[in-house]
C-alpha atoms as one frame of an Amber mdcrd trajectory, in Angstrom:
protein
   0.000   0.000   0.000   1.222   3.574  -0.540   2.302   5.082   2.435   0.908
   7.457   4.207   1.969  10.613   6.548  -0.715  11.918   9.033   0.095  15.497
  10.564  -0.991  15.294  14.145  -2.725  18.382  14.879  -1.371  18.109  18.729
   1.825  20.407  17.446  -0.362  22.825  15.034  -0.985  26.437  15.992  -4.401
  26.195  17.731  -5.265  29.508  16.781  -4.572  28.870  13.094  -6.242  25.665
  13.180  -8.298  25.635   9.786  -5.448  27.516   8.350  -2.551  25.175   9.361
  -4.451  22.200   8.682  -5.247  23.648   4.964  -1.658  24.325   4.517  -0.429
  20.775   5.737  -2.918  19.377   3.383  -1.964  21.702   0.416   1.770  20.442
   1.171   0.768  16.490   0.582  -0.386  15.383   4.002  -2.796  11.988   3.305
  -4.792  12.100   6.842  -4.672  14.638   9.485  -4.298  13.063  12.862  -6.747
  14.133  15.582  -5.159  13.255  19.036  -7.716  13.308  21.096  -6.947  12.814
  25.131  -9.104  12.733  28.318  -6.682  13.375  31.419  -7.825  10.362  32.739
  -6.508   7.086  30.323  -3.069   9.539  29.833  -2.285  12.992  31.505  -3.562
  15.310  29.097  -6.683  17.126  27.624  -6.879  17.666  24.049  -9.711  17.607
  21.805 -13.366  16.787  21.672 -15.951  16.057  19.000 -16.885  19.704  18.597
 -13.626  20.911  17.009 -13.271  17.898  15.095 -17.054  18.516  13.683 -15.520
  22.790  13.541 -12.463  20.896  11.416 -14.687  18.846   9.317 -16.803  21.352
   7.891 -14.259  24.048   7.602 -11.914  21.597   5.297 -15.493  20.301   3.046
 -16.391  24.326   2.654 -12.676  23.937   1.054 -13.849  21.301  -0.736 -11.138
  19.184   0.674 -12.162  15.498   1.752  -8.956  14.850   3.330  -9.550  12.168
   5.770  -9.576  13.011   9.744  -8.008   9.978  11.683  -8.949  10.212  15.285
  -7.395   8.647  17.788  -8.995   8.196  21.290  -7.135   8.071  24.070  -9.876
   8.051  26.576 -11.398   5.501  28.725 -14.342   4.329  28.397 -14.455   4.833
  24.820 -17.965   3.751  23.513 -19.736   6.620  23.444 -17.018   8.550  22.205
 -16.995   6.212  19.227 -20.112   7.504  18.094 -19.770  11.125  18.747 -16.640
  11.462  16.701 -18.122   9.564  13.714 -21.412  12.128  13.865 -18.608  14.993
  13.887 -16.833  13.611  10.607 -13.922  10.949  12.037 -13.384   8.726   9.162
 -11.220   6.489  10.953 -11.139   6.193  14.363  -8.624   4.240  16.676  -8.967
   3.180  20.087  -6.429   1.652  22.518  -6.522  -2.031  23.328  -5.613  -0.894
  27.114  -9.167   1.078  27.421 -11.490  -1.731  25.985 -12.590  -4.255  28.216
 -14.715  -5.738  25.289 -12.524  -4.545  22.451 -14.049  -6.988  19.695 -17.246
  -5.262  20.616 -15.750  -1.780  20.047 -14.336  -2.361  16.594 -17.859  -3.544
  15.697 -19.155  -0.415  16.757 -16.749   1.939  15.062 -17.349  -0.250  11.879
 -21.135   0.110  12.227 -20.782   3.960  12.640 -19.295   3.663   9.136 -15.886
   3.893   9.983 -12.417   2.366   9.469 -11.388   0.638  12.822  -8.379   0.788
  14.549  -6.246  -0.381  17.810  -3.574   1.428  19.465  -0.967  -0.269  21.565
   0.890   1.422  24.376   4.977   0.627  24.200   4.868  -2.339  26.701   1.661
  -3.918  25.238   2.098  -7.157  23.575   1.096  -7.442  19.816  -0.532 -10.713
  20.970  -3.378  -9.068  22.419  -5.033  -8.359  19.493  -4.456 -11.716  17.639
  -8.112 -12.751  18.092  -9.403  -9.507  16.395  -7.493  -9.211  13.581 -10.678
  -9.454  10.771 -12.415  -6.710  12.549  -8.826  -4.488  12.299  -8.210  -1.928
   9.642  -5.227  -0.332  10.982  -3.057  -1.006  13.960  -1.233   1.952  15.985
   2.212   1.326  17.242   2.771   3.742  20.597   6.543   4.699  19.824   5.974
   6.645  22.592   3.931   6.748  25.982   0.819   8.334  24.864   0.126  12.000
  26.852   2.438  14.571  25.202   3.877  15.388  21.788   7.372  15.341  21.522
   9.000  12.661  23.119  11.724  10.785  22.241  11.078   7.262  20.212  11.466
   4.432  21.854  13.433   1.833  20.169  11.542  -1.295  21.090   8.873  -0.078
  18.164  10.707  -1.511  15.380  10.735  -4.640  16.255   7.129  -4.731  17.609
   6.440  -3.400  13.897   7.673  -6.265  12.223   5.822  -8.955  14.489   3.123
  -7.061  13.458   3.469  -6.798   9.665   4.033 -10.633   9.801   0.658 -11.142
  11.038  -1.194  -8.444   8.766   0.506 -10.391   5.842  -1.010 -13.919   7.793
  -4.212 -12.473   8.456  -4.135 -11.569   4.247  -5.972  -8.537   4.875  -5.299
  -5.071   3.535  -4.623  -3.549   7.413  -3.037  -0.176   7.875   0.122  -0.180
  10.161   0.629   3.058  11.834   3.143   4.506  13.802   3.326   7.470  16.424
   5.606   9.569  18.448   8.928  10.409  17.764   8.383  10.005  13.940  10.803
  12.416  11.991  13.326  12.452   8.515  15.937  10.988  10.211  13.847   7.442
  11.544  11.241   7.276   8.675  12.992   4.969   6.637  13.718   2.640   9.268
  10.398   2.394  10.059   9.249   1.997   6.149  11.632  -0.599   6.320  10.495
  -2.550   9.190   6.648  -2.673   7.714   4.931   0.456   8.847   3.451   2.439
   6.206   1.406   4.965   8.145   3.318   7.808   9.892   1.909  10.310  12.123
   4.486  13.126  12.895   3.484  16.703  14.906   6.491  18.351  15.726   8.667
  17.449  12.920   6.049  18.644  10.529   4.322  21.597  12.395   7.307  23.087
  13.552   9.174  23.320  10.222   8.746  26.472   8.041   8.187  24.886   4.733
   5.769  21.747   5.133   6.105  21.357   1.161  10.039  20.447   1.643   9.388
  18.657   5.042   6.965  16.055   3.449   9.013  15.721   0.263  11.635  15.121
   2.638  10.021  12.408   4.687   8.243  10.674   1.137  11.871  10.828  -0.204
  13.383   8.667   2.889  10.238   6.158   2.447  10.499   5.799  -0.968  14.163
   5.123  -0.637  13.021   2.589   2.067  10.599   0.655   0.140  12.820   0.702
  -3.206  15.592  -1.022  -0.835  12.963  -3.546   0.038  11.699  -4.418  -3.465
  15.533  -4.921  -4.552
């Protein structure tokens, strides 16, 4: 699948947010990433549905149908699920560490006609979600501990990617594999490389001058990546 980068809207200039958002967009962005945190399930509060709904309809009076990827870190998550689909969420992640009944969640995201996703935290076992795999459209690898934009990566991701590419190729489904925190130029390829081909990236995008050359710059380290796997 063609990659993907998703701006996280965490490191955007709030009160710009339409306008940064259009600009990221404009510069190749393929989702924007809508981190959306509770100060309960991680210690911070972010978003909720009413400036994702704000977002949606000031990107279709645009006439841009870029897709908004939300990603819930809140506990419980349920209702949530359906709030964020109302306000425009076309796919919508939650984290295998907030759902008691997570088979039950996917189905719900999936019946609010969205793309269905799990997160999983840094020490979380890719095991866990072995059993929902044909209700999975993408799976989000926690490079960092979720809370706060920019940490520092944590190395144990790229190996927790591969175990998971091997069984997305096993499952022979057509599942996303995302990656977040820490995600810049320099460790884009790597991760290409070990089987992710979703990256979200705040910092290293919103606090660049020229988004243009900072996503040519991370599509030329991926494509370099994925030639060096074809050969």
């Amino acid at each position: 699948m063609k990659p993907w980068i998703a701006p996280s809207i965490l490191s955007a200039d709030f009160a710009r947010l339409g306008e940064e958002v259009r600009n990221v967009i404009d510069a190749g962005a393929d989702l924007i990433h809508f981190d959306v945190m509770d100060n309960h399930f991680v210690p911070n509060l972010t978003f909720g549905p009413d400036v994702c709904r704000s977002l949606y309809l000031h990107l279709q009076e645009y006439g841009i149908t870029t897709p908004l990827d939300v990603h819930l870190m809140v506990e419980p998550v349920d209702q949530l699920v359906e709030s964020f689909a109302e306000a425009g969420a076309k796919w919508i992640t939650v984290h295998q560490e907030a759902c008691p009944h997570l088979d039950r969640t996917l189905q719900l995201i999936q019946s609010c006609g969205c793309k269905a996703g799990v997160a999983l935290n840094p020490a979380t076992s890719p095991e866990t979600i072995k059993y929902v795999m044909e209700k999975v459209d993408l799976v989000l690898v926690m490079s960092v501990n979720p809370g706060f934009g920019g940490q520092t990566f944590i190395d144990s991701a790229y190996e927790k990617i591969a175990q998971i590419k091997r069984m997305i190729q096993a499952s022979g489904r057509d599942i996303r594999l995302e990656v977040d925190g820490g995600v810049n130029v320099t460790n884009v390829a790597r991760l290409a490389s070990a089987g992710a081909d979703c990256f979200v990236a705040g910092s290293a995008i919103f606090k660049t001058p020229d988004y243009r050359e900072t996503l040519s710059a991370f599509r030329a380290a991926m494509d370099s990546a994925i030639y060096q796997i074809t050969e």
